[in-house]
Structures are given as C-alpha cells and as structure tokens.
N, C-alpha and C positions, 0 to 999 in steps of 0.2 A: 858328432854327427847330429844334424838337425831330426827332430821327429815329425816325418811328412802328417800326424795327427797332431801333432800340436800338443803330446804331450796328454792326451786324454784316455784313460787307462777304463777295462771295464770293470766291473763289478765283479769278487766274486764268486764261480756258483755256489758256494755255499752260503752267500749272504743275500744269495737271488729266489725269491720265494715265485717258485711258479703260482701257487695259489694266492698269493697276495697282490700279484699282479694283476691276475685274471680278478679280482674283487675288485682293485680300482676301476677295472674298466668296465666292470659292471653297473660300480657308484655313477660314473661319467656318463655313461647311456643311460640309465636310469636319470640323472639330473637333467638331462636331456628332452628326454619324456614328458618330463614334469613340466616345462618349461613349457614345450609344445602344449600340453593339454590347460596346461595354464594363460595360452594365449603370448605366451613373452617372444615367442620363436615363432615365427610363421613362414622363413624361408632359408635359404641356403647363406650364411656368412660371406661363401666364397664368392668371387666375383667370376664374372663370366668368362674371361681367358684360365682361372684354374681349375673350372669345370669342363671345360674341354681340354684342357692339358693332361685332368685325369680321368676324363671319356664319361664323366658323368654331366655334363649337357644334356639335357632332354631329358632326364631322367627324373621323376619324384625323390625326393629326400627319404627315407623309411625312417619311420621312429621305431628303435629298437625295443619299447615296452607295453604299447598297445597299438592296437589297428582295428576298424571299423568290424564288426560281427558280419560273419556270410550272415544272409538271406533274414536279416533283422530287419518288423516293420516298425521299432519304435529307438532307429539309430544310433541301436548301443554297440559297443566295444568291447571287445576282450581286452585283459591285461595280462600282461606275459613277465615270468622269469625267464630271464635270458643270462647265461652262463658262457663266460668263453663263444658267444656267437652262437651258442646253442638253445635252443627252447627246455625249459626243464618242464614247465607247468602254467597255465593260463586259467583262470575265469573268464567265462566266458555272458557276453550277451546282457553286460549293466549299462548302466547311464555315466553320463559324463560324470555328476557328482559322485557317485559310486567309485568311480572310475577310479579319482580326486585320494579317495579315501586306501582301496586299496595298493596305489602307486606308494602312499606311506608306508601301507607295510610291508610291500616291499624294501624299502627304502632301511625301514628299523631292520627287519631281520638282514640284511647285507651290512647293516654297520656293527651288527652284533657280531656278526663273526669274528673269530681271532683265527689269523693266518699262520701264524706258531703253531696254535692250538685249537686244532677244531673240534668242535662240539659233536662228533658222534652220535650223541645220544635223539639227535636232532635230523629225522628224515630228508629233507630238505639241503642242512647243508653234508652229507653223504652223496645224495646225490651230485652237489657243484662239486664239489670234491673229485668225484669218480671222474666225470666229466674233464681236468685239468688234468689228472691222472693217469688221463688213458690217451693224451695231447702230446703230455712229455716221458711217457713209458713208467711211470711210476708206480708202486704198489696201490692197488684201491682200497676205500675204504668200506667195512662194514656196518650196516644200522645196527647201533646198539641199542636193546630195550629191554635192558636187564631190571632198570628199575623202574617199574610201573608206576612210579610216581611222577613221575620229571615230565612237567609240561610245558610245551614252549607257545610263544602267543600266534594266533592264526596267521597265516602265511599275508593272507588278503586283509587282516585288521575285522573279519568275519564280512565281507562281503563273498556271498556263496556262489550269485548268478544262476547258467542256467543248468550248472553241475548238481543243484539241487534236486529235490523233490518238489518245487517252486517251479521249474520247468514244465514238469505235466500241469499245474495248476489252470485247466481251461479260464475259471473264473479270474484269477488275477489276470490273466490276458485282455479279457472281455472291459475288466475295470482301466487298464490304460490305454485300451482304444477309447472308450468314450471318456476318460480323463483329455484325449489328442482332441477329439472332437468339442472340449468345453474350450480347449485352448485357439482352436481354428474359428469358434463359434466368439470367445471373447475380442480375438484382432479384430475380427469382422466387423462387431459391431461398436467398434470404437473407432472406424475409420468411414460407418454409414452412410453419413452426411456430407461425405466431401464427393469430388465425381469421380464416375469410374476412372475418367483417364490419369486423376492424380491417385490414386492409389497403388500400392504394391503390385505387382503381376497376379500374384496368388489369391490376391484380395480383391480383382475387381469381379465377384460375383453380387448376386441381389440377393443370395439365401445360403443358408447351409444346412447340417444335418439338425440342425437342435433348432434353429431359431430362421424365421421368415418372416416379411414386412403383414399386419393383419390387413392392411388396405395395399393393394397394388400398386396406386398412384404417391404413396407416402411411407416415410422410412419413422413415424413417429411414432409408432406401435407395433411391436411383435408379438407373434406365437411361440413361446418356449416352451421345448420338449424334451425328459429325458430321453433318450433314445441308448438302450442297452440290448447287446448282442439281437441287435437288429430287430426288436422289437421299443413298440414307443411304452412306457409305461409310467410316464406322469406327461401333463399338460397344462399349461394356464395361457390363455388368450389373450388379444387384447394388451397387453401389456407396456405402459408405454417407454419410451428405450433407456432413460435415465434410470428407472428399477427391472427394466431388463437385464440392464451390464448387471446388477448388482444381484439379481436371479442366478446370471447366467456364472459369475463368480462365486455363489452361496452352491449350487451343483457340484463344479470343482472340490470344492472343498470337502464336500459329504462323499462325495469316490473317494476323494482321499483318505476318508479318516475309515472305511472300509476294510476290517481284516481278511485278509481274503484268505487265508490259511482256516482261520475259526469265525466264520462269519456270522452274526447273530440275525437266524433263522425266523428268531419272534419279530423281527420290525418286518412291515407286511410289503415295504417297497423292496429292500436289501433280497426278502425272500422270492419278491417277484423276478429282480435280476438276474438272482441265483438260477430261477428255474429258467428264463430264460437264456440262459448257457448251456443248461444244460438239455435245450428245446436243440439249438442253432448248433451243435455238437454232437447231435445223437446218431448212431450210424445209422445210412441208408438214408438221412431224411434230402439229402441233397444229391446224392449221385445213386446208382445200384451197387449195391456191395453181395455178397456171395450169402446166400441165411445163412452159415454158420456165424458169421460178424455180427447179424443183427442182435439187437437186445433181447434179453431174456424175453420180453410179454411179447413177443413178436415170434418167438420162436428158434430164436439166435443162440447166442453165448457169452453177449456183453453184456457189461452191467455198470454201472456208475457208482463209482467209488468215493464215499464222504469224508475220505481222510486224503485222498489226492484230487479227488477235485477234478475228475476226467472219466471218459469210458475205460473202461477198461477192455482191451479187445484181445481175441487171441490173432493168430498168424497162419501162415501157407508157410511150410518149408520148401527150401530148392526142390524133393521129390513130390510138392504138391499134398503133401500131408499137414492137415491139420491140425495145429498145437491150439489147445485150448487155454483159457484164457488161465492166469495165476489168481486163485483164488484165498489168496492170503493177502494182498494188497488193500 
C-alpha cells in the first residue's frame, strides 16, 4: 500500500523538546531584528501575490525585538525579549547604537540556554520557560537562588535606558537636546553656501538655535551660541564659517564628554548649565501648579535632588489627598 505521505514519519514526543523549539524561534526572530536594525532587511522577502495570499498586504512587517519608544523626543527604541510570541522584558527609550549592543545580549543569553537543561538559577530563563510551559501544559519552573553567589551576565550587555534612575535625570535630558541642537546647527552650516532650493527640506533655513549669519546680507561669518535648557550661556561673534563648523563641532564634543550622573560643579560653564535645568524644570515656573507642589523657598514641598537630578515633587491621590514628597531620595 502506497503512503499518501510519502513515507515521512514524525518525530517522537519525547525527542520533541517544546522549549527548544520555542528557543530557535526566538534565535530566528532575534536574527531578524538584527538584521533590520542593522540596515540588511528593510522589506518584506515575500513578493506581492504571497502577501496577499496570506492577507498581509498593506500591512507593516513587525520586527519582533525592538520598536520605536512611545512619546520619545530623541528617537530611541525599546528592546524586547520575546519568548514563544510573548514579551517577557524590554529596555526601554536607548539609541540605535545602544540598541546594537543590547540585541547582543540578548542574543548571548538565548544561546546560552541549554534546552535539556535549563539554568534555573537564572531569572530570566525561568521565566521563558514558564511561558512554554504553560503553552504545552507542562509543569513550571521555579527561581532558584539558593546560591547567592551565581551570577549571570546582564540580560541588556548593561544597557539600563529608561528603567533606570537615568530616567529622572532632568540634566542628561537637557545635555542631549542641545547635543540635537549642535547636530542640526553642524548640517546647517555645512550646506550654507549652496541655495536654498538645492538643499535638504529640513535644511533650507538661514539660522538655527546655536548659530546665525553676523551680517544679513552674507553667510561668511556667524554668531555661535551655547544655548542650554533654554537659556544662552556662552557667545562669540563674528566668527567666520570655516572655524565656526570647527566651534560648532569642538561644543558637541564638551556635552559629550559631560557626566551627567556626577557632574563637575567647579567648572563654572558645566555649573551654569546645571542651574540652568534646574531654572527651566522648577515647578510652577511655567504653568500654575497647586502650592503644595511648589519648592520649598516658595512655600511648597519640592525640592531638588543632587543625586537624581530632578524636583522631587509629591502627588494628589484619587480622594484628592496630598502625598507629600519622599524625602529619602
């Protein structure tokens, strides 16, 4: 009797590892990702009749391992552990090269795993685990952390985002909006001299935040300005545009090299920035907030905190009652 399969037998279950199935297909999405944030993939393989054959025509592609950040003004992404189609865990709100880095370690700790033998001792993979576990009715597994010693390497390769205490940091905010602004300040003035109409969309202005022609009628000398948290605090005039670009790239570089976790207070520009964030941040100075909000010397209840780098405010609860602010932060 002929086999209407041909003879094709399956596998079986007990040589069929649910959780090591579910890991290649982790690796595969994941290689995926990489590929995408690496520029290699930028559309669908499939051609246009097997996208409509399987109704996804019209549709975006989703990259299974990161996606753009909600309501981010400096274009960053989250990255995602995705398990079995599941989100286990994500950083959130890094940059591309960030991005770059943590996709690695993703990448290591899913090759690390042993699908025979899983690592328990390891949060992480407990969690994929439970997740496949609870797919195919199997018994879950427990964290074990019996031995205080056994540590496994950062999930992210130590990019933290904005899961951190980095997150409140008004000042690092402050330093990479005017880092955007040295960057929108340098295209500018390396495309000055051609006309507006040959230049980029973005680019056909006469000025920006940091830098403007000093004569009207000529592009052969500008005004360079730092400009931090909305206030200007250095200046030089005059300037003509070949050690402008070179001005305006020597700025870049001194935000960069800015810790903004521990920022050294005695250099009297860095200190001016400082306060200027924390001028452009203080409550009540831009909208009416309630006096309990306002700062202490105002008669409030906020205060500004030198180990986070923000107001610290209290809150209304749902009944309208006042939580005062945590003063241990």
């Amino acid at each position: 009797m002929r086999d209407p399969l041909g003879g094709i037998k399956g596998d079986e279950v007990k040589k069929s590892n649910p959780f090591a199935v579910d890991r290649l297909r982790a690796l595969k999405e994941l290689d995926t990702s990489i590929d995408w944030i690496e520029g290699r993939k930028r559309k669908s393989d499939k051609t246009v009749l097997q996208r409509m054959r399987d109704g996804t025509w019209g549709q975006e592609e989703k990259i299974p391992n990161w996606e753009p950040s909600a309501d981010s003004e400096f274009n960053g992404v989250d990255v995602i552990l995705r398990w079995a189609g599941k989100e286990i865990t994500r950083v959130r709100n890094i940059n591309k090269k960030e991005a770059k880095v943590a996709l690695s370690g993703v990448k290591a700790f899913l090759r690390n795993i042993n699908p025979e033998n899983p690592d328990f001792t390891n949060p992480w993979t407990v969690k994929c685990y439970n997740v496949t576990a609870k797919i195919y009715g199997l018994k879950t597994a427990t964290y074990d952390a019996t031995d205080e010693n056994i540590s496994h390497p950062h999930l992210f390769a130590g990019i933290k985002g904005d899961d951190s205490s980095l997150s409140k940091n008004r000042f690092l905010k402050d330093i990479k909006r005017a880092i955007l602004l040295t960057d929108k300040s340098l295209k500018f003035l390396e495309v000055t001299e051609m006309p507006l109409r040959k230049r980029p969309p973005d680019l056909r202005i006469v000025k920006t935040e940091l830098c403007q022609p000093t004569y009207k009628t000529s592009n052969s000398h500008f005004d360079v300005s730092l400009v931090f948290a909305n206030q200007i605090i250095v200046i030089e005039k005059n300037i003509p545009l070949p050690r402008a670009k070179i001005a305006m790239s020597s700025m870049r570089g001194w935000l960069r090299s800015i810790d903004a976790e521990k920022p050294d207070l005695s250099d009297q520009v860095v200190n001016q920035c400082y306060e200027a964030t924390k001028l452009r941040t203080r409550p009540g100075r831009y909208m009416k907030v309630e006096p309990e909000l306002l700062p202490i010397d105002e008669g409030g209840t906020s205060f500004w905190s030198d180990r986070l780098h923000c107001w610290v405010t209290g809150y209304f609860d749902n009944k309208g009652v006042f939580i005062p602010p945590d003063w241990g932060v």
